[in-house]
KOLDREN-199095 format. One record per residue (C-alpha): residue number from 1; residue in one letter; x, y, z. Coordinates in nm, 3 decimals, decimal comma. Each point is the difference from the previous one (the first is absolute). Example, Ala and Ser with C-alpha at 12.3 -4.5 7.8 and 13.67 -1.06 7.14 Angstrom:
<pts>
PT   num   residuo         X         Y         Z
PT     1         A     1,230    -0,450     0,780
PT     2         S     0,137     0,344    -0,066
</pts>
This chain:
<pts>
PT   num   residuo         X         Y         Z
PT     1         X    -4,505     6,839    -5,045
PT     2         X     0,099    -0,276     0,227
PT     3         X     0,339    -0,038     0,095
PT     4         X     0,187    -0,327    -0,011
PT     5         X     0,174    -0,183     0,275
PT     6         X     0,345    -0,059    -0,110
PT     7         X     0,253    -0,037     0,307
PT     8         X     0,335    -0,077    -0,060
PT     9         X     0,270     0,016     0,269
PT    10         X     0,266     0,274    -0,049
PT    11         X     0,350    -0,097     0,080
PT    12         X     0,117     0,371     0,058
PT    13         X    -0,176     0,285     0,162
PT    14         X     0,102     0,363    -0,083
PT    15         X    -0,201     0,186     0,254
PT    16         X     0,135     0,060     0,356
PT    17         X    -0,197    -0,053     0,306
PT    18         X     0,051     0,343     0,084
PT    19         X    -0,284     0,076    -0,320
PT    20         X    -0,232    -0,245     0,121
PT    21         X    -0,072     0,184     0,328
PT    22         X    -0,234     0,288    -0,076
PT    23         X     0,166     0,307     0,060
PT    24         X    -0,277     0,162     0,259
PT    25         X    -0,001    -0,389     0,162
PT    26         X     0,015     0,076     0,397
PT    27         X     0,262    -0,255     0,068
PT    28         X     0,263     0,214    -0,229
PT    29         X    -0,024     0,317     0,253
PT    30         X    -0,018    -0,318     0,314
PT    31         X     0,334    -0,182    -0,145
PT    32         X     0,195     0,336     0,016
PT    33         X    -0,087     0,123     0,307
PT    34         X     0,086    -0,346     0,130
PT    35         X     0,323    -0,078    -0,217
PT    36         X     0,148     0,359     0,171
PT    37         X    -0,128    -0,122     0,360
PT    38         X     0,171    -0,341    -0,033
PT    39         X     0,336     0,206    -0,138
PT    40         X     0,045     0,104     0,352
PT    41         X    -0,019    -0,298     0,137
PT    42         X     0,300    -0,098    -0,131
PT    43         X     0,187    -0,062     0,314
PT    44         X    -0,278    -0,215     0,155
PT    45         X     0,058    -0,241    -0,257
PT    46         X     0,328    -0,009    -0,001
PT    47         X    -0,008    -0,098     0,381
PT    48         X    -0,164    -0,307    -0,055
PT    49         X     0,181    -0,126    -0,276
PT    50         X     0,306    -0,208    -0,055
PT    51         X     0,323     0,149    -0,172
PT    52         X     0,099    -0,328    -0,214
PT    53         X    -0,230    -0,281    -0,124
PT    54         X    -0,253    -0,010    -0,264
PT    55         X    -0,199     0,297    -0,075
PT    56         X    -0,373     0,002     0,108
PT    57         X    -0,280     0,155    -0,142
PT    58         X     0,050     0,391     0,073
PT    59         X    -0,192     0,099     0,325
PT    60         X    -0,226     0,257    -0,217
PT    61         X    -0,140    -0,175    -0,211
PT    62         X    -0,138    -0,277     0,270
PT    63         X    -0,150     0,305     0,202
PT    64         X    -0,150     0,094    -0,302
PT    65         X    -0,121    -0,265    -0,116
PT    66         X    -0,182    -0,102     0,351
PT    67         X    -0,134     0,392    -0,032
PT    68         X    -0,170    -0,124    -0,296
PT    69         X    -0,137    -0,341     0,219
PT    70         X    -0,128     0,316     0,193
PT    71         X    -0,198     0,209    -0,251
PT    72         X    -0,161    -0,231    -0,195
PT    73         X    -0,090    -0,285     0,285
PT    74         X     0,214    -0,275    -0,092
PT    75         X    -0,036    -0,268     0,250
PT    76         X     0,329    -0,198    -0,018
PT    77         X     0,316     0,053    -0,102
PT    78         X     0,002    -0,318    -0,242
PT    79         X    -0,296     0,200    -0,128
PT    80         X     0,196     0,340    -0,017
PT    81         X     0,323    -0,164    -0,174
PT    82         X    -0,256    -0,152    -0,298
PT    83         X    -0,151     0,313    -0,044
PT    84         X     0,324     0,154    -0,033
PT    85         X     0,099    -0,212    -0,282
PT    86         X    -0,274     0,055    -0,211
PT    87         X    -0,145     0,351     0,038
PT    88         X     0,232     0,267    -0,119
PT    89         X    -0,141     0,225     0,227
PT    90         X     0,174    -0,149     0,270
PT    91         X     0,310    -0,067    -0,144
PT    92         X     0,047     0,334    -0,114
PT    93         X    -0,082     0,092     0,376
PT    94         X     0,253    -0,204     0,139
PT    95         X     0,263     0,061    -0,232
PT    96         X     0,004    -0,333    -0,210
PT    97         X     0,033     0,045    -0,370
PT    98         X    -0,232    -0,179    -0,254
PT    99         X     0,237    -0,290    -0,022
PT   100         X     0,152    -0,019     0,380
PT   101         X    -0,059    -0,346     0,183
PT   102         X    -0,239     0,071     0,341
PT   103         X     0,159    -0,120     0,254
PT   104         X    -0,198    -0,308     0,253
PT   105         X    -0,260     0,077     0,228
PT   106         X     0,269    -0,157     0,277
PT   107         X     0,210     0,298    -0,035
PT   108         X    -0,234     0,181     0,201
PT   109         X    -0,004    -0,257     0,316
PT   110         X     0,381     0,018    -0,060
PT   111         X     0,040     0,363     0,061
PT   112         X    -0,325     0,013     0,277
PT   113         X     0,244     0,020     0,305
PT   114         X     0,268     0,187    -0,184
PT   115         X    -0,181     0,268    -0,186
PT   116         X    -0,371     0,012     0,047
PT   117         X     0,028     0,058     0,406
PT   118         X    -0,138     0,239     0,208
PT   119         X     0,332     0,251    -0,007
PT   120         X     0,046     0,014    -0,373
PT   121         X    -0,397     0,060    -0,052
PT   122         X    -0,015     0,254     0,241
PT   123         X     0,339     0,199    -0,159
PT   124         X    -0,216    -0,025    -0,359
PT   125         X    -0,378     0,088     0,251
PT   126         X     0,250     0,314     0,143
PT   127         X     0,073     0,164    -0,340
PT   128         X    -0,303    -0,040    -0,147
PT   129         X    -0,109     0,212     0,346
PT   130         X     0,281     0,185    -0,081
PT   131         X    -0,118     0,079    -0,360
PT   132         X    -0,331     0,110     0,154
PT   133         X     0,158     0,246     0,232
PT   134         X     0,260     0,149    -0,253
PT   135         X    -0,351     0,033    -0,227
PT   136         X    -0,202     0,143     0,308
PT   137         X    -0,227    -0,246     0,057
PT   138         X     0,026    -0,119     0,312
PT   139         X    -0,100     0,174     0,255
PT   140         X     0,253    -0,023     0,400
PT   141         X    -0,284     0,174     0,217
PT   142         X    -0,343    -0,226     0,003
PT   143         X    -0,012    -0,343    -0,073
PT   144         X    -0,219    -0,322     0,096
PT   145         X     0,034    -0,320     0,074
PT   146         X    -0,135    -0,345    -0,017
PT   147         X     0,028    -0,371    -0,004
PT   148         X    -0,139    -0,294    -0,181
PT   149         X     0,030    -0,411    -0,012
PT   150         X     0,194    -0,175    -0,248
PT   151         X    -0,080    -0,339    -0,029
PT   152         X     0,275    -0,262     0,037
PT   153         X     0,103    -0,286    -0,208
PT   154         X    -0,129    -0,273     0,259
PT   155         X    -0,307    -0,175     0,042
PT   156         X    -0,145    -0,077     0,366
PT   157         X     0,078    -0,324    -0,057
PT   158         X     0,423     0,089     0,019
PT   159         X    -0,104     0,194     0,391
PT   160         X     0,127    -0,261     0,259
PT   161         X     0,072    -0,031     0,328
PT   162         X     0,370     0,115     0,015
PT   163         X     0,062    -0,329     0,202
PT   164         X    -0,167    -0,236    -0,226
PT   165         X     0,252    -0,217    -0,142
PT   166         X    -0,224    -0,274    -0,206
PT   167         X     0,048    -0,050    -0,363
PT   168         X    -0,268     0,195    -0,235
PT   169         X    -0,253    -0,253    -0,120
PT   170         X     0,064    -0,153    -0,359
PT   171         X    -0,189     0,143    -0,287
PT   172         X     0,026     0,276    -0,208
PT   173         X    -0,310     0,216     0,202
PT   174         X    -0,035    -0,188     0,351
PT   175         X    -0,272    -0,025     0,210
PT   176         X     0,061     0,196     0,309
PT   177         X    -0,275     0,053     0,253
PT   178         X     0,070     0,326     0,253
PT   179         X    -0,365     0,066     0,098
PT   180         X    -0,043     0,062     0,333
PT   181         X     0,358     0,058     0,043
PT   182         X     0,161     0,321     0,187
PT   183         X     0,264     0,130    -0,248
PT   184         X     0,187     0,317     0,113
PT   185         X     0,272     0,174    -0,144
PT   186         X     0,229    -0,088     0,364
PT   187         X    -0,023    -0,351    -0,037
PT   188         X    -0,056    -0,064    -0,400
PT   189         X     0,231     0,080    -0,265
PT   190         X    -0,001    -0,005    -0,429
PT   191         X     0,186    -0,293    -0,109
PT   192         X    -0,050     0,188    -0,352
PT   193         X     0,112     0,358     0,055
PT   194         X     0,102     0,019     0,384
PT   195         X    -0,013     0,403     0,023
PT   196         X    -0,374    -0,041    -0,062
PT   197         X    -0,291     0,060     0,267
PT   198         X    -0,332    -0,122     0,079
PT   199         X    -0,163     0,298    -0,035
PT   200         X    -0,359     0,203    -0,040
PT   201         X    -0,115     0,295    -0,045
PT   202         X    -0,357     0,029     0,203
PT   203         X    -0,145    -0,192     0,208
PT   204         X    -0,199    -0,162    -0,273
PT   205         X     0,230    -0,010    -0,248
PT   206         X     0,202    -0,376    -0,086
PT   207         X     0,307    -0,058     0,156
PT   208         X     0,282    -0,020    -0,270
PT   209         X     0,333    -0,068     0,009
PT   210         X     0,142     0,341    -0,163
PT   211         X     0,277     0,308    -0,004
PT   212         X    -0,045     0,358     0,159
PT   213         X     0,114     0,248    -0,325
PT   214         X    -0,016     0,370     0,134
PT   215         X     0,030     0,325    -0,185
PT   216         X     0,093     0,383     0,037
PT   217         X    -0,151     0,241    -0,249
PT   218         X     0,059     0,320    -0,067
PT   219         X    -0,309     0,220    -0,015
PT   220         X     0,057     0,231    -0,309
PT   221         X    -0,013    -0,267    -0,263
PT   222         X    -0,085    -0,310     0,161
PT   223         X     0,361    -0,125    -0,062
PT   224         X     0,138    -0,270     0,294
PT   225         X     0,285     0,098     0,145
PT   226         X     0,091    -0,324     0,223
PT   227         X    -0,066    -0,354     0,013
PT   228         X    -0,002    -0,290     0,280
PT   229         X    -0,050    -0,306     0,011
PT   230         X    -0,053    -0,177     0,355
PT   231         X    -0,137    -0,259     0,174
PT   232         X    -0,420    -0,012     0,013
PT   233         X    -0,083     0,083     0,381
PT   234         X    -0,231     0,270     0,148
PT   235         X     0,255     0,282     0,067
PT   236         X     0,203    -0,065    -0,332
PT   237         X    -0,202     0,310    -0,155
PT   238         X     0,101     0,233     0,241
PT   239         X     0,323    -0,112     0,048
PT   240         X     0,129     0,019    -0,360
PT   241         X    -0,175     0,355    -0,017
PT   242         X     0,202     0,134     0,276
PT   243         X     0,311    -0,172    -0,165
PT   244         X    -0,047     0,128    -0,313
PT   245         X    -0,080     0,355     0,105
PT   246         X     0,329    -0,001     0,189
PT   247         X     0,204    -0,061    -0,333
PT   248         X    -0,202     0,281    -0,157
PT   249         X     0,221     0,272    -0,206
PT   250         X     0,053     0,303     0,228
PT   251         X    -0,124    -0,097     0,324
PT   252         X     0,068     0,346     0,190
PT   253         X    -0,304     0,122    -0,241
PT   254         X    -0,348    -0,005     0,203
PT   255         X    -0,233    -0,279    -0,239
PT   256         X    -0,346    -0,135     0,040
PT   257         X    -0,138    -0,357    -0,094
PT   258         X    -0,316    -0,130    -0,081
PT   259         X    -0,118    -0,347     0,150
PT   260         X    -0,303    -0,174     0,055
PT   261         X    -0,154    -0,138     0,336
PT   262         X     0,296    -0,279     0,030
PT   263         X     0,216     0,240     0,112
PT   264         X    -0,211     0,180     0,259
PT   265         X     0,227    -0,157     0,298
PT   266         X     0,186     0,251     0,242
PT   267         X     0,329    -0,203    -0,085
PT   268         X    -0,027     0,101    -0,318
PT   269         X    -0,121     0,366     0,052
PT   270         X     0,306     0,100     0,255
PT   271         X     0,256    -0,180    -0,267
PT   272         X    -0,111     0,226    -0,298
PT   273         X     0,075     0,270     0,231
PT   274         X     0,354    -0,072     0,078
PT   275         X     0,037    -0,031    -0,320
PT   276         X    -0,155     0,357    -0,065
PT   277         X    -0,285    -0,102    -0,165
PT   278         X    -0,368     0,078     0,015
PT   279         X    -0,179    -0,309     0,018
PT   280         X    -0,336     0,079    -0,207
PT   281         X    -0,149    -0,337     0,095
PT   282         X    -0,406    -0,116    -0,013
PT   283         X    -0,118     0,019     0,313
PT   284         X    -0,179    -0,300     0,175
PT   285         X    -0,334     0,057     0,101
PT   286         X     0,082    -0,097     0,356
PT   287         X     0,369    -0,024     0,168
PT   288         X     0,151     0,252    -0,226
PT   289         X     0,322     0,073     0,045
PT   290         X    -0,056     0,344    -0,226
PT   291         X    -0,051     0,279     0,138
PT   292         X    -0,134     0,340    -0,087
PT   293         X     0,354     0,184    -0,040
PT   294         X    -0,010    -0,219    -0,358
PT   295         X    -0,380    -0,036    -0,120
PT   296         X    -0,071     0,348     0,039
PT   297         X     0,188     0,111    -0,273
PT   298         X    -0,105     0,010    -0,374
PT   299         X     0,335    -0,177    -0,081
PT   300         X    -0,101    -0,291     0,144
PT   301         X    -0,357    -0,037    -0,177
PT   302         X     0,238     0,011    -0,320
PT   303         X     0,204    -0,252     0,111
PT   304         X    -0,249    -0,257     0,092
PT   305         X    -0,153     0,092    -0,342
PT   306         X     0,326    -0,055    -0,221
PT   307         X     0,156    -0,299     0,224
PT   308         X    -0,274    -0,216    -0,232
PT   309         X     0,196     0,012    -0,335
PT   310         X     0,247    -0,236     0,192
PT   311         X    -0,229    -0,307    -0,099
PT   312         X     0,046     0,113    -0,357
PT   313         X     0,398    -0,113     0,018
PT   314         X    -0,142    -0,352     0,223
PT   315         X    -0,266    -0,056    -0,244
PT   316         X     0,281     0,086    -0,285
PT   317         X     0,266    -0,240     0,116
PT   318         X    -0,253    -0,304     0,067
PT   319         X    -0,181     0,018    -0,371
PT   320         X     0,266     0,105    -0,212
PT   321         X     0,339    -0,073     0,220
PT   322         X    -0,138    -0,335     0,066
PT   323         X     0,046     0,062     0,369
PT   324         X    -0,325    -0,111     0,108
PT   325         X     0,203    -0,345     0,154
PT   326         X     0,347    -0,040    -0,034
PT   327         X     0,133    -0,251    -0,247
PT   328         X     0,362     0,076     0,244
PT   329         X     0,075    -0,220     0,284
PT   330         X     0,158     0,190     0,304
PT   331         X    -0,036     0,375     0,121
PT   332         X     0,302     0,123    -0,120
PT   333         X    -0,043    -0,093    -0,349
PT   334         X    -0,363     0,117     0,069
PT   335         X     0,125     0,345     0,067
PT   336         X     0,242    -0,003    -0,278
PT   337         X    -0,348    -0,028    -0,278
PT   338         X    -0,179     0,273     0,180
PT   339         X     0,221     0,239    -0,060
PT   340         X     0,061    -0,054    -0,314
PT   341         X    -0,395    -0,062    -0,085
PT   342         X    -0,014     0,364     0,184
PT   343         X     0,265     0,172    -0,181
PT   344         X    -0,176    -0,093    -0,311
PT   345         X    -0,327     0,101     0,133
PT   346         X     0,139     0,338     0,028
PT   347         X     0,170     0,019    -0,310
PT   348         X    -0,319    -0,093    -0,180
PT   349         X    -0,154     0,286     0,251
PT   350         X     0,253     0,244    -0,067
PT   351         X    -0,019     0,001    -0,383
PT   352         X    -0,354     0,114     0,043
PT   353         X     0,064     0,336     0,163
PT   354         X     0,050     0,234    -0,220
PT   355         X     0,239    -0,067    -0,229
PT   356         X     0,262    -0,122     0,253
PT   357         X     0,175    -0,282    -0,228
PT   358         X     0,000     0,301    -0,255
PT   359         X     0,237     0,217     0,144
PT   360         X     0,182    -0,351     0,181
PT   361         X     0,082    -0,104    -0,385
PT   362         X     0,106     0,352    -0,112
</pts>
């Protein structure tokens, strides 16, 4: 028998948002693990908020909520905020009951420089690493290491000589004619997003005006243990591996890491071994700086063969964090999305190895 379409608005709803989420939903075991993350953040927040005035919209629930922009690919916060008010989902993610107002999309560019920045994304990036140590996961002996371009906000149009003072020509989409022109990073500069660089990767590639984001993983799991965010120049890789390898938990402990041709430079070879690490790096065909104290053992094969499943975090971050170019102007708050697009990354990564958010939640 057909049924009949009779909708009538109810006034009063008796069943909680806490029954509409399926009890085996993955964001129930994901909301716990990060509720009791945040909880130790306590002091963080406290440090960048004022004693009197009016209250603001608690700290957790905007890093939750821009988790969420995370997971599911939201591309702007307006976007994120109206999704928010209408799927229960979210709200019961967040923290917002059925009948809570959602607060403006504004809120986030008011808190950007407060509470999204790089040091408060990488204290919530460092216990999530944390988490993944305490569960081990994470592996302090071999890791590997590579970088990638993140597009900038800017269009070629906004890269100017840095002593060109004329007016921009009227319109909404001028005309602007560079052909022929020599544009270089020394003498041209982003009126758009200053901390971005002309940059390509080959030598037939297209020049693009972009960020350098560079990563440390772990080789157990495939979890990253670091992030960076720099300038796009031709030493940035190797620069921000030997950085991050030097911040590396227990540094007296002998480690290997896996990179690919890039890093084949004797710069880079003698400053992995200061830092007591075996640099399992490609070798160029020609001009190598490896030698045969590192390729002739079976450890390195299995380095150069794991060091791969780093693309699977780049390729991770650019589809579903939305990383792909940067809807951020400047580096710093740049760096300040990575980390938190990365800390997501592994919590999505982590809840897939056996059981892990399991035992967390218990």
């Amino acid at each position: 028998m057909r049924g009949n379409q009779d909708f009538q608005g109810a006034m009063f709803s008796y069943i909680s948002l806490e029954e509409r989420v399926p009890a085996a939903h993955p964001l129930r075991k994901l909301r716990a693990v990060v509720d009791a993350l945040l909880a130790t953040m306590h002091s963080e927040f406290e440090a960048v908020y004022a004693r009197r005035g009016r209250p603001s919209v608690p700290p957790e629930m905007l890093l939750k909520a821009l988790l969420l922009q995370i997971l599911f690919s939201i591309r702007s916060e307006r976007q994120l905020v109206e999704a928010v008010n209408y799927n229960l989902l979210y709200r019961w993610f967040v923290g917002l009951n059925i009948e809570d107002k959602v607060w403006d999309h504004s809120t986030f560019s008011a808190n950007r420089e407060r509470l999204f920045n790089e040091d408060l994304a990488r204290a919530f990036f460092e216990r999530v690493k944390l988490s993944a140590q305490w569960g081990r996961l994470a592996s302090d002996e071999h890791f590997s290491v590579d970088g990638t371009l993140i597009e900038a906000w800017a269009s070629h149009k906004s890269f100017k000589r840095k002593d060109d003072d004329s007016d921009t020509p009227p319109g909404r989409n001028p005309e602007v004619d560079f052909k022929g022109q020599e544009r270089c990073n020394d003498t041209h500069q982003s009126t758009t997003d200053a901390d971005a660089r002309l940059f390509k990767k080959s030598a037939g590639d297209k020049s693009r005006l972009c960020h350098m984001g560079h990563i440390l993983m772990e080789n157990r799991n495939g979890l990253i243990v670091d992030v960076e965010i720099t300038h796009a120049s031709g030493t940035a890789e190797r620069e921000a591996a030997l950085a991050m390898l030097g911040r590396r938990g227990n540094r007296n402990k002998r480690a290997t890491v896996g990179a690919d041709k890039g890093y084949d430079s004797k710069a880079f070879i003698k400053g992995c071994r200061r830092l007591l690490v075996t640099p399992h790096v490609a070798a160029k065909d020609k001009h190598s700086a490896v030698d045969a104290r590192v390729t002739r053992h079976e450890s390195y094969k299995t380095s150069l063969k794991v060091r791969k499943r780093i693309e699977e975090a780049f390729g991770w971050i650019k589809t579903v964090g939305g990383l792909a170019k940067t809807k951020l102007i400047g580096q710093a708050k740049l760096a300040g999305q990575a980390l938190l697009c990365f800390a997501t990354y592994n919590l999505v990564r982590m809840g897939s190895l056996g059981g892990w958010w399991d035992a967390h939640h218990a």
